[in-house]
N, C-alpha and C positions, 0 to 999 in steps of 0.2 A: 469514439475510441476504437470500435471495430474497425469501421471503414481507415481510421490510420494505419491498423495495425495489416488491415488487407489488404491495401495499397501499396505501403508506405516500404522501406525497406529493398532489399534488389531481388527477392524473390516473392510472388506473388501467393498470396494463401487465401485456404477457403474460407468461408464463411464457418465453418464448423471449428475450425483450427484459430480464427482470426478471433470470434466469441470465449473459447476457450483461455487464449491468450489473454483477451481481455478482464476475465472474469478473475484470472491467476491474480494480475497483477493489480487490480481493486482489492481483489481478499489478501494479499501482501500487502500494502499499502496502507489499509486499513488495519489491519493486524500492527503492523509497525509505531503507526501514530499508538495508538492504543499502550502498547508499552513504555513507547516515549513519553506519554501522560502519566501513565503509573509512574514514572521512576524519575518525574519531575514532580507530584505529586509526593511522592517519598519525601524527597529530598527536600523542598521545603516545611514540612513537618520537623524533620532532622532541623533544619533551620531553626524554625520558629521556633522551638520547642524549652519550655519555661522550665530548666532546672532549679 
């Protein structure tokens, strides 16, 4: 994923800038899924749920 993000694009970046990048967009990503679990996880409770 660095080396795409260091490559990749029309301007070229460092290794420092390209890690960072990469790092953002994992701990984003990951955060994201995570919510989307929570609030699919919700939401079939609300479902289920045996009144």
């Amino acid at each position: 994923m660095v080396l795409i993000i260091m490559f990749g694009g029309q301007k070229r970046r460092s290794f420092a800038q390209a890690s960072q990048t990469a790092a953002a967009v994992t701990i984003t990503l990951l955060c994201s899924v995570a919510i989307l679990w929570f609030l699919a996880a919700v939401i079939s409770q609300i479902v289920n749920a045996e009144n």
